[in-house]
N, C-alpha and C positions, 0 to 999 in steps of 0.2 A: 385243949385246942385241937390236938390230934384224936379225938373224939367223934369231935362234931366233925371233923374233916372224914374222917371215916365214914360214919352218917351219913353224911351227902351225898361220897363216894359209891356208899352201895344200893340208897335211894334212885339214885343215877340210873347203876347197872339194870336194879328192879325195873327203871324207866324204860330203860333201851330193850330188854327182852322184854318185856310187855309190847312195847311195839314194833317188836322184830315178829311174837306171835301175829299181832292184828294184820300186818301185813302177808306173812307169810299162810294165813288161813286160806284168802282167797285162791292163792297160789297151790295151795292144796289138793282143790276143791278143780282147777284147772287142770291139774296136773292127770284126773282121770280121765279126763279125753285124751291123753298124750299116749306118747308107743316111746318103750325106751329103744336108745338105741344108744350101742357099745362105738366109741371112738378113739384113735388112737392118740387125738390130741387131747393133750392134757389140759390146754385153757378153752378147749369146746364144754358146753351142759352136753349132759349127757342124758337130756328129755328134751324132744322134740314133739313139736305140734304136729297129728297126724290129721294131714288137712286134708283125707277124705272122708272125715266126718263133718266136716260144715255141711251144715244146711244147706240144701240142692236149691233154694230161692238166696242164698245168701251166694253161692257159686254162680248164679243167671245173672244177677247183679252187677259182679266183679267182669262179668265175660261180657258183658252189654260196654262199660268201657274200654274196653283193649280195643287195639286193631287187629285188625281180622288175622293175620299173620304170627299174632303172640297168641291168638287168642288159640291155632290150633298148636303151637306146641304148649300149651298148656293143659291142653286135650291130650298130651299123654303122659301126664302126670299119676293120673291113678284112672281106676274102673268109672267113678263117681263121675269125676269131672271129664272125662272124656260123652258119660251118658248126659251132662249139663250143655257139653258144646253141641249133641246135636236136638235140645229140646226146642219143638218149634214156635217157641216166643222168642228163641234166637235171632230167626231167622226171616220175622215177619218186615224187618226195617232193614237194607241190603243195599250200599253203595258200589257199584263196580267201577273201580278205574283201569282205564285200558289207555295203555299209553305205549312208544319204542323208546326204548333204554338210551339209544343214540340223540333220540331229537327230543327228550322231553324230561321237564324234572317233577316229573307225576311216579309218585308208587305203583306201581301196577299192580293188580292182583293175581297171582300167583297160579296161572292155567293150571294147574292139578286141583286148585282149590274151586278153582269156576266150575270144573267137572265135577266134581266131590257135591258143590252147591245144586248142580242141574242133578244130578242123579238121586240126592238124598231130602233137598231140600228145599226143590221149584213149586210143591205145593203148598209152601209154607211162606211164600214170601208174597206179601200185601201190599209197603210200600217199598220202591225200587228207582233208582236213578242210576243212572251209568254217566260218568265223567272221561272224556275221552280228550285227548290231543289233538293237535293241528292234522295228525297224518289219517292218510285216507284206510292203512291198514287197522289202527282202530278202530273207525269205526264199521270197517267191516266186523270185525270183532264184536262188537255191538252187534251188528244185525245179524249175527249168527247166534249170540245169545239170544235176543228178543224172539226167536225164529223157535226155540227149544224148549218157550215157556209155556207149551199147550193143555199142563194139567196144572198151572196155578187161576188163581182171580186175585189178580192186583185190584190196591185203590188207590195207587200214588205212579205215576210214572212221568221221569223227567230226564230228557236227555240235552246234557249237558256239553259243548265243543266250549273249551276252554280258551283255546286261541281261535284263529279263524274256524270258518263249518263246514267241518271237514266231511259231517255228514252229505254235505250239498253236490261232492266230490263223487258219490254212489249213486251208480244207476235208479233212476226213479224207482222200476219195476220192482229191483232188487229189497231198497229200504220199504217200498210199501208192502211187498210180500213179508215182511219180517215184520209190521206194526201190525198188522192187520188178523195177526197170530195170536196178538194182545187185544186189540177190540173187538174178539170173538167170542175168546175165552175169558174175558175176565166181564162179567155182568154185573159188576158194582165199584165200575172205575167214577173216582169223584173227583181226580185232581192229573191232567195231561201237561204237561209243560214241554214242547216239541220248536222251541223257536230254530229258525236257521236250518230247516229240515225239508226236504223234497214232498212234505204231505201234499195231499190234492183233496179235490174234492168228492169222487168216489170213494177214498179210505175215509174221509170224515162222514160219508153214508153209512160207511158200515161200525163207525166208534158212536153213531147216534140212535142206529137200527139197536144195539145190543149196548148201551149202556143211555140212555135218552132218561131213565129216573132219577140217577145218581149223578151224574155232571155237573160239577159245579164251580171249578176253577178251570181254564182255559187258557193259554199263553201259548201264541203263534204269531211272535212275530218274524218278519223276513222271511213268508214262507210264500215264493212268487205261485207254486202250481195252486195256490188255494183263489177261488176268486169272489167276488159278491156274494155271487148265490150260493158259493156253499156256505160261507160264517152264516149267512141271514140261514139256513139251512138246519144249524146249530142252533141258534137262536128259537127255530119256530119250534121244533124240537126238545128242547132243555128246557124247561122250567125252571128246573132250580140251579138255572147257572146263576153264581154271584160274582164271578171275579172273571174278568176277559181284556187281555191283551194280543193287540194285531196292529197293524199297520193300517195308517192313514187311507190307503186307495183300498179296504176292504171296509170301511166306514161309510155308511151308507142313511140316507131316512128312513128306509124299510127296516133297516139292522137297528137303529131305533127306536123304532116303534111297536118294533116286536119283543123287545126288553122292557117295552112298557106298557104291554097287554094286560089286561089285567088276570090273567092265568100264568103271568111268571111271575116268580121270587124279584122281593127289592133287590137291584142291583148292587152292591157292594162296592167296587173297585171296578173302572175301564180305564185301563193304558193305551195312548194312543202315540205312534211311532209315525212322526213327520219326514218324510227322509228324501232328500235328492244327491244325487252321484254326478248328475251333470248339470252344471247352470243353462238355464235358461230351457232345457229340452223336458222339463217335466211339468204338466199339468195338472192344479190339484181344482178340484172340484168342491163345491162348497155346498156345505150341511145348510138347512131350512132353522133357522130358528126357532118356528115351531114345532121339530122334531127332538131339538135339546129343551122345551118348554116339556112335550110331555113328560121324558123322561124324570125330569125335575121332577114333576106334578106324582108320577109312579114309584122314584126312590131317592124322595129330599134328603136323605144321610149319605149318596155317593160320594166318592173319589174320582175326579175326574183326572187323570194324570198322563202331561203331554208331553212327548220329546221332542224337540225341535231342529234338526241337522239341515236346515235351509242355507240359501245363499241373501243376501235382503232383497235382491227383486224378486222375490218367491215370495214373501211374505204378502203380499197385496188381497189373495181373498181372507186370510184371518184377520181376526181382531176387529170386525166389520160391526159388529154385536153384540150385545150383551150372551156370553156362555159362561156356564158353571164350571166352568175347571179350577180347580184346586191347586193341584202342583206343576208348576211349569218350570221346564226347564230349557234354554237355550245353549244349543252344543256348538254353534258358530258363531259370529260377529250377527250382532243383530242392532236395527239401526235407531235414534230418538223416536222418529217418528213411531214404529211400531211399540218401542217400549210407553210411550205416552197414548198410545189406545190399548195399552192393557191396562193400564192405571182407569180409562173409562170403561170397560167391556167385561172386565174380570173382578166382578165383586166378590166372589167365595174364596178368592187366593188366599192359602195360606203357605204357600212355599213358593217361591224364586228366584233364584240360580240362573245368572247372566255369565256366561266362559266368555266372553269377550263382545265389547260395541265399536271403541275408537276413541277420539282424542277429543272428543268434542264432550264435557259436564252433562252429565243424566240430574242437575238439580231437580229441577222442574219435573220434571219425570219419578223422580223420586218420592218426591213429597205429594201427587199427585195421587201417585200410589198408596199411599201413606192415607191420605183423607178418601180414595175410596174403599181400601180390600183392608176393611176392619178385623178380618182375621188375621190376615198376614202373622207370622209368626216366625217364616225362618226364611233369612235370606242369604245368597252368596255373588259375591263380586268379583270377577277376575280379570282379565284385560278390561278395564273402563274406567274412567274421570269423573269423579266426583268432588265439589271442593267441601273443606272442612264443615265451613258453616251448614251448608247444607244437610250434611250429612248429620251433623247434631239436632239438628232440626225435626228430621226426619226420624230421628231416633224416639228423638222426643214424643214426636207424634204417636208412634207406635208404644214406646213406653215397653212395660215388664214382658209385654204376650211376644217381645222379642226371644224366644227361648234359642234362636240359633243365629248369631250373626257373624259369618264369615268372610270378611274383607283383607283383600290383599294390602299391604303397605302402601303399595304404588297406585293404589286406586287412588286415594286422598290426595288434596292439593290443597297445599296451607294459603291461609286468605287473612286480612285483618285481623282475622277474631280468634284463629286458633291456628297456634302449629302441631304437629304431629304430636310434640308431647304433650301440650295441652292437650288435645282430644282424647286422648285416653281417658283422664279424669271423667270429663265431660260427659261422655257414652257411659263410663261406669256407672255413675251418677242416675244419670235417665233407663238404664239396665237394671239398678241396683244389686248389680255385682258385678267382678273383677272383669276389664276387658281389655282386650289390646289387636291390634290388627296385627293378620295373620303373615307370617313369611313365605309360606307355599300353599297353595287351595289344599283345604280340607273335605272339599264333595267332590 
């Protein structure tokens, strides 16, 4: 019996060094890239990875995700990786945040490093955005940067005011002398994002005299110095613009119809920023139906997408017509009556998003919508009255191409046919999957 027990015993052992070898080969085989190194503590290995032999694309990798901050003290870690931090694939994608310590909970980057970046590595940076705070010293900051970028060619530039715009805060002369550094020097800018900014329409002469090939994304909105004729300017200009966002009062039939020349690129994407500050003092002026027909007719795949910050007696020239807009959104109270002529006017809706109507059932309204804008697909509800039934209804109608529905608790109002916990079931059912109304807006 103590035999076989033996036998086992050392079968065993043969087992466990056999694969204490197969393990330890590879570890071997590892172990020649290593550097030893002598230490006093006794439960340290006394082989360490010497990790300036990884591979210089395996080092650009690791340093593409840090923050900028870890990323230079890791730059002096050895010879290698510090020659990694400054290769200029680095350096091609570049977010600056400029912020004051006191009034703001933005990282800032690091003024030694900004200097470091302009002196070593301004012609190496392509796409660029600067994210700044509410204060107006940032974004001086900014435009002392944009001012110093005379030997790159950007293809991305966006500037960002995270709280209020603060950019708007800066002498006109001063912010356009610093963009105009950028629309000089850089001859294959494709993508400008300047909303809330003092541009005009002289700098936008001179971002279309020197980049008019490459143009193709566009976002400006809130920018009062810009006016008609320069977007339509851009427009006659830009070919290959596809994506453009501005505000309502630079919306025009000519800005129209020069997007659907047939010398320009299909349109992709227009945003369009509805916006009044004071009731009753603002006049909007209305588009030609047949200048949203050509457009149609020149780029049947657009995105028509409209913000709406009215008061409801503002609302009276829209919704007159039939328009192709897609995604609508209303940032104020908006009243039955209009929401019941977009239900007639808006057949390509596939998004709608109501922040607030009143006390008065959008049924009617609802289901209205529902049997016109067969794409519909995602909708959100937050201060408005709907009752239960309706709402099932409505659901019903639209069925699975529901992929987003976001309704507050308090929107619903139980009626005969279902209370709050009934409906759940109900919408699940006609959803075909889990649903429940929401406790706080999710858009």
């Amino acid at each position: 019996m103590s035999t076989n027990c033996d036998l086992q015993c050392e079968r065993m052992k043969r087992g466990r060094k056999s694969l204490e070898d197969e393990c330890r080969s590879p570890f071997k085989e590892f172990k020649k890239g290593c550097k030893k190194v002598k230490t006093t503590d006794a439960t340290s290995f006394d082989t360490f990875v010497d990790w300036s032999t990884l591979p210089q694309d395996v080092v650009l990798e690791i340093f593409k995700c840090l923050p900028l901050l870890d990323r230079a003290h890791a730059s002096q870690v050895c010879r290698s990786w510090n020659q990694a931090f400054h290769m200029p694939e680095l350096w091609r994608c570049f977010e600056f945040e400029l912020s004051q310590p006191a009034t703001s909970y933005l990282k800032a980057t690091h003024p030694d490093l900004i200097k470091q970046i302009i002196k070593k590595h301004s012609n190496h940076l392509q796409y660029v955005s600067f994210k700044v705070d509410s204060s107006k010293e940032s974004a001086e900051a900014a435009c002392d940067i944009l001012s110093q970028l005379v030997n790159c060619s950007l293809k991305t530039l966006g500037l960002i005011s995270t709280a209020r715009p603060s950019f708007m805060e800066l002498p006109k002369s001063y912010f356009i002398s610093a963009l105009t550094v950028v629309f000089v020097n850089s001859k294959s800018l494709s993508s400008l994002k300047i909303d809330d900014t003092p541009v005009d329409d002289p700098s936008l002469k001179v971002l279309v005299a020197n980049n008019s090939d490459t143009l193709k994304l566009l976002k400006m909105s809130s920018c009062p110095h810009v006016s008609p004729a320069g977007i339509l300017c851009v427009a006659d200009q830009c070919h290959g613009l596809r994506e453009l966002a501005l505000n309502y009062y630079l919306l025009s039939d000519e800005l129209l119809l020069a997007l659907s020349s047939e010398k320009h690129a299909n349109l992709e994407h227009l945003r369009i920023d509805v916006m009044s500050d004071n009731p009753g003092q603002t006049q909007f002026h209305t588009i030609q139906k047949s200048s949203w027909d050509a457009l149609m007719r020149h780029s049947p795949k657009f995105n028509l997408v409209m913000y709406f910050f009215l008061y409801e007696e503002e609302f009276d020239p829209f919704f007159r017509y039939e328009i192709p807009v897609t995604h609508l959104y209303f940032g104020r109270s908006v009243s039955k009556d209009v929401l019941g002529r977009v239900g007639m006017t808006c057949p390509r809706l596939v998004e709608l998003v109501v922040c607030a109507n009143g006390l008065r059932p959008l049924d009617e309204e609802l289901i209205r919508i529902a049997e016109r804008c067969k794409q519909l697909s995602a909708v959100g509800l937050g201060e408005c009255k709907v009752s239960c039934s309706a709402f099932v209804e409505f659901v019903k109608m639209c069925g699975g191409r529901l992929s987003q529905l976001s309704i507050m608790e308090e929107v619903l109002i139980p009626d005969h046919r279902y209370n709050l916990e009934q409906i759940h079931w109900e919408v699940s059912k006609h959803l075909g999957r889990v649903w429940f109304p929401d406790m706080m807006p999710t858009w």
